[in-house]
Backbone as CSV, one residue per row, in Angstrom:
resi,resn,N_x,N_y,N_z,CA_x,CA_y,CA_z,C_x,C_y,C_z
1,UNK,-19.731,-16.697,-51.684,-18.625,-15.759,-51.647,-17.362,-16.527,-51.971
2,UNK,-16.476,-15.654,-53.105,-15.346,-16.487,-53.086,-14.267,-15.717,-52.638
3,UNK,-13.497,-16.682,-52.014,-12.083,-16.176,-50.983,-10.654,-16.143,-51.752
4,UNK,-11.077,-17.129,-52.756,-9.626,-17.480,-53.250,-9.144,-16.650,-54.893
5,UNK,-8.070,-16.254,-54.760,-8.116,-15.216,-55.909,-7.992,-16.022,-57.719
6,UNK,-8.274,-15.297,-58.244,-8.941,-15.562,-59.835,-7.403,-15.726,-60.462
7,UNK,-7.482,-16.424,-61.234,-6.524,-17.182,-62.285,-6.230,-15.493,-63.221
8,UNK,-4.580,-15.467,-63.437,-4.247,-13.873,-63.521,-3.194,-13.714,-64.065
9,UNK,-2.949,-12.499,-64.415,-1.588,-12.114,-63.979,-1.137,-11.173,-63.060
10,UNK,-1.899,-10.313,-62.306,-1.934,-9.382,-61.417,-3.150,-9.891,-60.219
11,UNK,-2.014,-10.652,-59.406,-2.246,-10.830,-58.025,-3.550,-10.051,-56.832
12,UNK,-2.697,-8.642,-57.073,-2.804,-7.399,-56.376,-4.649,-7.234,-57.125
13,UNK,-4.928,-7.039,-58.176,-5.971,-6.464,-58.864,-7.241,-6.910,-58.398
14,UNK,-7.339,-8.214,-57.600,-8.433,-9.046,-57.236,-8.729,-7.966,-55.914
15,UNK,-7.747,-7.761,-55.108,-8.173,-6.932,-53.845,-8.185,-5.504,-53.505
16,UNK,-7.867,-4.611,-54.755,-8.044,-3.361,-54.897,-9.700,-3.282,-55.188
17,UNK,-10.251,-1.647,-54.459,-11.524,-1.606,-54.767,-11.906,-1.323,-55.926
18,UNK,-13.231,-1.851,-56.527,-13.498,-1.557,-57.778,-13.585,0.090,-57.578
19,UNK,-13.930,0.545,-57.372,-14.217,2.159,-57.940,-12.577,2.665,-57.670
20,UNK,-11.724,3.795,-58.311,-10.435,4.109,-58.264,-10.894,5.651,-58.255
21,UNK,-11.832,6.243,-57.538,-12.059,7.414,-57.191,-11.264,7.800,-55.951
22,UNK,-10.749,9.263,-56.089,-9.952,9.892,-54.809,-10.738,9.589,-53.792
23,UNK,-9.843,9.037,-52.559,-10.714,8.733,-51.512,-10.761,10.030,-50.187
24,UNK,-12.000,10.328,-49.880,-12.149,11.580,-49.461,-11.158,11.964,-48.594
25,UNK,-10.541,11.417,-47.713,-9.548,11.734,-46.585,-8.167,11.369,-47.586
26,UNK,-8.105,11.048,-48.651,-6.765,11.022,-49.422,-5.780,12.012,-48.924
27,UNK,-4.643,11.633,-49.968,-3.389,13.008,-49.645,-3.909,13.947,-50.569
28,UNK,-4.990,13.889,-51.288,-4.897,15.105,-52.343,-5.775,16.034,-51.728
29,UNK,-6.336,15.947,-50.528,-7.455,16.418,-49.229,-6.738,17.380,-48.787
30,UNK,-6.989,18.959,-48.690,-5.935,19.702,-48.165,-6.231,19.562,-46.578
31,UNK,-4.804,19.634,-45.733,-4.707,19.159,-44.592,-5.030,20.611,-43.365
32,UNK,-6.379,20.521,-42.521,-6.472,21.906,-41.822,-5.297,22.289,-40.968
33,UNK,-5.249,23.660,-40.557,-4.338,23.739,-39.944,-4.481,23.543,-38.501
34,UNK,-3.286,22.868,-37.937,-4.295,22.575,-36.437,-4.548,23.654,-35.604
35,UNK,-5.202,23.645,-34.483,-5.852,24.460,-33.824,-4.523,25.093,-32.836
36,UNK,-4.377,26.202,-32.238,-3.322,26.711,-31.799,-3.600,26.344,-30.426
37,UNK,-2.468,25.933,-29.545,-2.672,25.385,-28.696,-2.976,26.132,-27.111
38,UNK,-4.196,25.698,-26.415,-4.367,26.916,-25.442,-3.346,26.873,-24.492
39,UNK,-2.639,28.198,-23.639,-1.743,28.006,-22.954,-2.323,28.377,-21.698
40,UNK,-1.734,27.674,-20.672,-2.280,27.566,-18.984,-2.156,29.267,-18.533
41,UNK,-2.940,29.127,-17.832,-3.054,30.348,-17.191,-2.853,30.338,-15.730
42,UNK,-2.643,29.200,-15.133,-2.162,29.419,-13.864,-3.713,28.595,-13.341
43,UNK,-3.411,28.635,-11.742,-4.709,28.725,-11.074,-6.137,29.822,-10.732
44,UNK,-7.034,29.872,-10.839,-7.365,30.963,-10.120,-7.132,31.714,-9.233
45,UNK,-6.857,33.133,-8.606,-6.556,33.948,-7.773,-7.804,33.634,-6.276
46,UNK,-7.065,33.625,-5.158,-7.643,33.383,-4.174,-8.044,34.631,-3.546
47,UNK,-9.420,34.668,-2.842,-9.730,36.218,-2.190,-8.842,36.880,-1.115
48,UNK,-8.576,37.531,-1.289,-7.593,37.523,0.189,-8.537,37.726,1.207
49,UNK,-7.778,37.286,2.694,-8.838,37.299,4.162,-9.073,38.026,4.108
50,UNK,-10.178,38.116,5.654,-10.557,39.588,5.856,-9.025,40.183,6.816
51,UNK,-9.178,41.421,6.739,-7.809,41.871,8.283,-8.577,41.915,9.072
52,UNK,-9.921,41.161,9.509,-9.899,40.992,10.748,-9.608,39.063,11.376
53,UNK,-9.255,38.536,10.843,-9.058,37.299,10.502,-7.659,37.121,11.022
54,UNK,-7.629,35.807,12.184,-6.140,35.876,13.039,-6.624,34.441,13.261
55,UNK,-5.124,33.367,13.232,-5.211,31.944,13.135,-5.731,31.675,15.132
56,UNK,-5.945,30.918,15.096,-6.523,30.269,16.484,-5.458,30.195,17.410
57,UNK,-5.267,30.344,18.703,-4.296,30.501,19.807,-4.336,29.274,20.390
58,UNK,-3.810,29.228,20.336,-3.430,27.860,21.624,-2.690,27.894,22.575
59,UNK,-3.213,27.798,23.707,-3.170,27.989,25.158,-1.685,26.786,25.251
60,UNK,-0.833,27.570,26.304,0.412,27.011,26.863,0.006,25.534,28.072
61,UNK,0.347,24.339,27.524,0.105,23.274,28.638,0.907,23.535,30.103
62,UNK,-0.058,23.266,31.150,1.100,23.439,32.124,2.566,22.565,32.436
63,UNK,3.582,22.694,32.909,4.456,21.933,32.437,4.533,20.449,32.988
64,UNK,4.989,19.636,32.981,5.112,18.224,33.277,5.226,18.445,34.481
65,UNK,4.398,17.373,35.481,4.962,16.772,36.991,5.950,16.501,37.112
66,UNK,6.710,16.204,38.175,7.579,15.480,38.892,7.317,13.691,38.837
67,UNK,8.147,12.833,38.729,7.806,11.441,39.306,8.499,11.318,40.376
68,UNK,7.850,10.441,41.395,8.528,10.358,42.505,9.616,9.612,42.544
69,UNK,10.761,9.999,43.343,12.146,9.311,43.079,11.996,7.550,43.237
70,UNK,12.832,7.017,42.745,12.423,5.178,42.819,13.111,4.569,43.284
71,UNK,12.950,3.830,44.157,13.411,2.979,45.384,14.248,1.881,44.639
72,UNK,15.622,1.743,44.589,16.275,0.993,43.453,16.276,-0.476,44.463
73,UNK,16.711,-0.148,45.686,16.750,-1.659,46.413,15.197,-1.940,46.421
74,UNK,14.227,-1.710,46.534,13.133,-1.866,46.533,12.400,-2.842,45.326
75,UNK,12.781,-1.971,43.732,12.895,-2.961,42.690,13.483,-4.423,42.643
76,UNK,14.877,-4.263,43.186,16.180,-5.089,43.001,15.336,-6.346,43.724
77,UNK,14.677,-6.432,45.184,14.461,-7.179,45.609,13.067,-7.802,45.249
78,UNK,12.185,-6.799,44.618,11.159,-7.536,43.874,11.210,-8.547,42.790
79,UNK,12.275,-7.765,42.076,12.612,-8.580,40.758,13.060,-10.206,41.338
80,UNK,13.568,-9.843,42.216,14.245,-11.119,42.937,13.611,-12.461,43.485
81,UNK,12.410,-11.823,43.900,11.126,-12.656,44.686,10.267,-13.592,43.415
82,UNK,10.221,-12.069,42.043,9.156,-12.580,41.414,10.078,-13.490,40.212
83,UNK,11.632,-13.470,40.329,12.202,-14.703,39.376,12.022,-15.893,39.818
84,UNK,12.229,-16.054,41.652,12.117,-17.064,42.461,10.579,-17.656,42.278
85,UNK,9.618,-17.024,42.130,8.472,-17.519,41.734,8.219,-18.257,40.307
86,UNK,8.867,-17.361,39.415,8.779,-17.920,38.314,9.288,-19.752,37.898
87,UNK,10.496,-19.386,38.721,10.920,-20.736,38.313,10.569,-21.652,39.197
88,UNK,10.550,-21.737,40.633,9.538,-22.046,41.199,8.022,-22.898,40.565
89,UNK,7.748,-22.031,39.932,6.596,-23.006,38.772,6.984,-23.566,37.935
90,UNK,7.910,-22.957,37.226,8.840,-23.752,36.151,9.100,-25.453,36.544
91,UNK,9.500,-25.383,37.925,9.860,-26.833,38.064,8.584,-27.569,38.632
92,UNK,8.001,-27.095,39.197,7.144,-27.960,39.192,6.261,-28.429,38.193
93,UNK,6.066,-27.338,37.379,5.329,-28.039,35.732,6.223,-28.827,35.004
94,UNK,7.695,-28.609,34.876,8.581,-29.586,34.310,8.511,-30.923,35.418
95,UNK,8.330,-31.176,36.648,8.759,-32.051,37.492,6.707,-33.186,37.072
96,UNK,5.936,-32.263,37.140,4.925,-32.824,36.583,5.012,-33.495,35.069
97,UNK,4.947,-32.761,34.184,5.403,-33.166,32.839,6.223,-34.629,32.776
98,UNK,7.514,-34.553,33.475,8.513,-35.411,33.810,7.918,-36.847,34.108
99,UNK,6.929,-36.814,35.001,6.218,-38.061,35.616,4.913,-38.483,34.797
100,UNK,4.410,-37.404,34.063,3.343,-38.413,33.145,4.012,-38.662,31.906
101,UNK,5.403,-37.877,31.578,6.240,-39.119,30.673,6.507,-40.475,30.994
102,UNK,7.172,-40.133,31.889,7.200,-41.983,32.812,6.051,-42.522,32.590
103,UNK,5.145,-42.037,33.203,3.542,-43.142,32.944,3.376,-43.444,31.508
104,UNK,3.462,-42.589,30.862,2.732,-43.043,29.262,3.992,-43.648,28.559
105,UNK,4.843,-43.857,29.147,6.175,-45.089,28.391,5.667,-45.772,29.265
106,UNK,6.092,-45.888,30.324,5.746,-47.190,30.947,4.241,-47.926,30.825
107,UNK,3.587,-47.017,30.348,2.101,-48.351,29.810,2.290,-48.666,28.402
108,UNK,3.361,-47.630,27.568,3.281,-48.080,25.998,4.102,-49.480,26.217
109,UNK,5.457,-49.232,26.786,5.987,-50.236,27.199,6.093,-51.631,27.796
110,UNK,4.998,-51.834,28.460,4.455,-52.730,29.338,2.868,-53.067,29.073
């Protein structure tokens, strides 16, 4: 097969097809007319219910309880007990912590 075009004067002539017959889908092909376009019709129509047909009832909740009134000194002094606890541990895990720092310098150290 050869790729490279032939010694010439018309370039173009090497890559036109040999046969120069109208090519079937040409412009000289009369063009159909297109098809007319279908237009929407909407959705289908829904049956209507029956009239004996009624949406579901739902029953009235009874209304909310009461909470019992809240003892404000009662809180005040809990909160109070359970900060005192908190820190309470606080120092003693810091006061622990504190002393096996000391130990582990003082053996890196020594």
């Amino acid at each position: 097969m050869n790729v490279s075009a032939p010694t010439g004067s018309d370039d173009n002539a090497y890559w036109q097809r040999p046969n120069a017959e109208p090519e079937p889908f040409g412009a000289d092909r009369p063009v159909p007319a297109p098809d007319p376009a279908p237009t929407y019709q909407g959705p289908p129509r829904t049956p209507p219910p029956s009239p004996h047909w009624q949406p579901p009832v739902v029953q009235q909740p009874p209304p909310p309880r009461h909470l019992p009134e809240q003892d404000m000194d009662a809180l005040d002094e809990s909160e109070g007990s359970a900060r005192t606890v908190t820190y309470g541990i606080g120092l003693v895990v810091g006061a622990i912590a504190l002393i096996l720092m000391c130990l582990l310098c003082a053996r890196v150290l020594f």
